[in-house]
N, C-alpha and C positions, 0 to 999 in steps of 0.2 A: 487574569494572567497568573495568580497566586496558583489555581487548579489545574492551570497546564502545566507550571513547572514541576508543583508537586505531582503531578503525574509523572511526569517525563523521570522525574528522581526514581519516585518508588518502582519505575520499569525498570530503571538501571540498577537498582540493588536487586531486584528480583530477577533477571537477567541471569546474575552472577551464582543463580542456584543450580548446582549440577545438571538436575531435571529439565532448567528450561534452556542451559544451553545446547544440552542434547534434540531437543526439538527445535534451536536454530540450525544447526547443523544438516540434520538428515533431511528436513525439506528441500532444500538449497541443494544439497549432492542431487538431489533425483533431480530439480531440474539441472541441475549445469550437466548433468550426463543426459538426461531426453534432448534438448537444445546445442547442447555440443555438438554432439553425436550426427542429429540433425541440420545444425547450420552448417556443419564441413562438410556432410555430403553432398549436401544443395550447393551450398557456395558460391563455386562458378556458371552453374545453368542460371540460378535465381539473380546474379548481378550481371548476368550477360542480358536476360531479359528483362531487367529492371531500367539497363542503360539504354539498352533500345527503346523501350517504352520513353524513357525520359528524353533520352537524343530526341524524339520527336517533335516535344511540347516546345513551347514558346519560353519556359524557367529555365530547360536544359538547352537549349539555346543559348541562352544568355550567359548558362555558370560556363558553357563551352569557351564561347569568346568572351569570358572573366577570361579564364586561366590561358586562354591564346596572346593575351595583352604581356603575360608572362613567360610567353615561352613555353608554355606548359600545355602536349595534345593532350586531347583525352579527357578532359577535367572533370568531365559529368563519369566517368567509369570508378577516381576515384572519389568523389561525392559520395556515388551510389552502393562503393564499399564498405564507407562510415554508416549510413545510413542503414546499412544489412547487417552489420554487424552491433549497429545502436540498437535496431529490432530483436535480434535475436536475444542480446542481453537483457531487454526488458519484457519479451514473454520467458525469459529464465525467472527475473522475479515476480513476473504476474502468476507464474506455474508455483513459486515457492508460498504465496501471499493464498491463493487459492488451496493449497492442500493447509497451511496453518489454519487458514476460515473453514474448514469442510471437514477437518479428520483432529488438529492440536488445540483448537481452542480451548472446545470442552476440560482439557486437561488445564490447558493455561487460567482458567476462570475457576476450576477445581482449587486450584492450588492457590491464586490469589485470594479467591475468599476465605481460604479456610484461615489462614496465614493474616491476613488483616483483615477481614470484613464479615468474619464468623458469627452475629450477631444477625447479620441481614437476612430476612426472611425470602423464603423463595416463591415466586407465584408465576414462573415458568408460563411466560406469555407469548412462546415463538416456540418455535421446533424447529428440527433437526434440517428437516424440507424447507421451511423458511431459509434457515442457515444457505444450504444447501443454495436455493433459487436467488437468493440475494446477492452471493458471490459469482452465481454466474451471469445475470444481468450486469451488476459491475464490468465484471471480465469484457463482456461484450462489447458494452459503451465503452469502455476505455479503448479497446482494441481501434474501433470504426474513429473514434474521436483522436487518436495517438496515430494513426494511420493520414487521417485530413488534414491534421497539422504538420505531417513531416515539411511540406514546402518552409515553413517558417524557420525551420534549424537553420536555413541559408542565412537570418539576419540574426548577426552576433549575439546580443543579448538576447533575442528570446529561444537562442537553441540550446538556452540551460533555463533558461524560468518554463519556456512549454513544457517541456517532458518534466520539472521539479512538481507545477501546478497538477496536472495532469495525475502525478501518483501521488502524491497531497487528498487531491482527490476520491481518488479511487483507492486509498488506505483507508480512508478516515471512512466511506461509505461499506465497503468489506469488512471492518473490524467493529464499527459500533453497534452492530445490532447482535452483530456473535458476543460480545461482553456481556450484554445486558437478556440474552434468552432467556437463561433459566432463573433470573433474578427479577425482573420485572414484567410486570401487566403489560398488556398493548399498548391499553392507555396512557402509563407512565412510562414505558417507551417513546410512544408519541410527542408527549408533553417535553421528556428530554432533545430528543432532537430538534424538536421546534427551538427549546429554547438554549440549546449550545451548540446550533449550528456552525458558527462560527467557530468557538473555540475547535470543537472537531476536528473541523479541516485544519487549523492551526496546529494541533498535534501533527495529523498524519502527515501536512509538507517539513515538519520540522523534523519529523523520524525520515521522510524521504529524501532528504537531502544527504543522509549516510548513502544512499544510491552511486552519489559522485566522490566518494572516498574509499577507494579500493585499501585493502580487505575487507573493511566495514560493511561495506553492501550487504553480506550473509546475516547478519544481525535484524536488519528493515522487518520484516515477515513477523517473527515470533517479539521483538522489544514494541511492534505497532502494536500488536496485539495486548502485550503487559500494560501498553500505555493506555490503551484504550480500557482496557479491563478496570485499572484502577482509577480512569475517571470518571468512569461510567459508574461503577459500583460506589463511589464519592457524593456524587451526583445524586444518583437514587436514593443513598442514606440521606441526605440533604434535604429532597425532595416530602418524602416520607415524614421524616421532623418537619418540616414546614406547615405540612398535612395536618400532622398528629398535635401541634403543638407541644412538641415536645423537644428536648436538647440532643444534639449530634455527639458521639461520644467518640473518642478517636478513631479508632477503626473503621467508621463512617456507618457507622447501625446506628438505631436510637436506642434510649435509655430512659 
């Protein structure tokens, strides 16, 4: 727990570096103008045929005569509003989360290591096409898996833990192999994932939970990234001293 929060720390002072709030920023514009753009033109065709689809089923049925017990026609039309408009905002940050993995990291692990971890050796054991095919397998499984669970928003408490788990998730999977590309072997790639799986995810739903704290949300993309970067590259110096029998020196290189 001591490596997650000291992560979470050194993301937020590094965060606050001109450079890297400039790279939270412009990812974020380009999706909330691609998806903006896109969900008000769709809008009313895709929730007209969302509600038909759903008036159908045996769920839209049921939220119907919920909200007829109240007085309320219609109910599954607006369900099906929140829910198109829940979607649209989260492939804004899946679009923001996917250009930081694919085009800002490199910069954000540039600037991390040189800055605290300048001492660590590089044995560039992924590429660029790694990077690349890893964010968009994520993309995908989130998409189909964030897609099957919509029915579950209907019951209270899990229409903020699914979508919180869900990019917990699929942050912690998108960012930790871009931290660790050009710093680490396969192998000690390998070996860290196996053996901080958990903390992983622990970061990435603790960074996703800024998701549900409007303005904050622009921040998730580029501060997962710092966080992951700086546990990752923590990690690896750690690992390495383990290896080598040798001592961790602050910046997390050996010595």
């Amino acid at each position: 727990m001591n490596d997650i929060a000291r992560a979470l720390g050194r993301a937020l002072v590094s965060q606050f570096h001109p450079r890297m709030l400039w790279l939270a920023v412009w990812p974020f514009l380009v999706a909330l103008v691609l998806w903006g753009v896109l969900g008000f033109v769709f809008r009313a065709a895709a929730i007209d045929r969302l509600a038909r689809v759903a008036g159908d089923s045996v769920l839209g049925s049921m939220v119907d005569t919920g909200f007829g017990w109240f007085g309320i026609d219609g109910g599954i039309v607006l369900v099906v509003a929140i829910v198109y408009v829940g979607a649209v905002f989260a492939l804004m940050i899946l679009t923001a989360l996917l250009i930081i993995a694919t085009v800002a990291m490199p910069t954000v692990v540039a600037h991390v290591s040189a800055r605290d971890y300048p001492t660590l050796a590089r044995k560039n054991g992924g590429s660029y096409l790694g990077s690349v095919g890893n964010a968009l397998w994520v993309s995908l499984v989130f998409v189909v898996g964030f897609v099957i669970t919509i029915p579950l928003w209907l019951i209270a408490p899990l229409a903020l833990l699914v979508p919180l788990l869900w990019w917990g998730w699929a942050t912690a999977r998108m960012f930790r192999y871009d931290a660790l590309v050009a710093h680490a072997s396969s192998e000690e790639r390998d070996t860290l994932f196996a053996r901080h799986g958990r903390a992983y995810f622990a970061i990435g739903t603790i960074v996703s939970l800024l998701n549900f704290v409007p303005p904050f949300f622009f921040l998730v993309p580029i501060l997962g990234g710092l966080a992951f970067t700086h546990f990752g590259l923590h990690a690896l110096g750690r690992l390495r001293a383990e290896r080598g029998g040798v001592a961790v020196s602050a910046d997390g290189g050996m010595r």
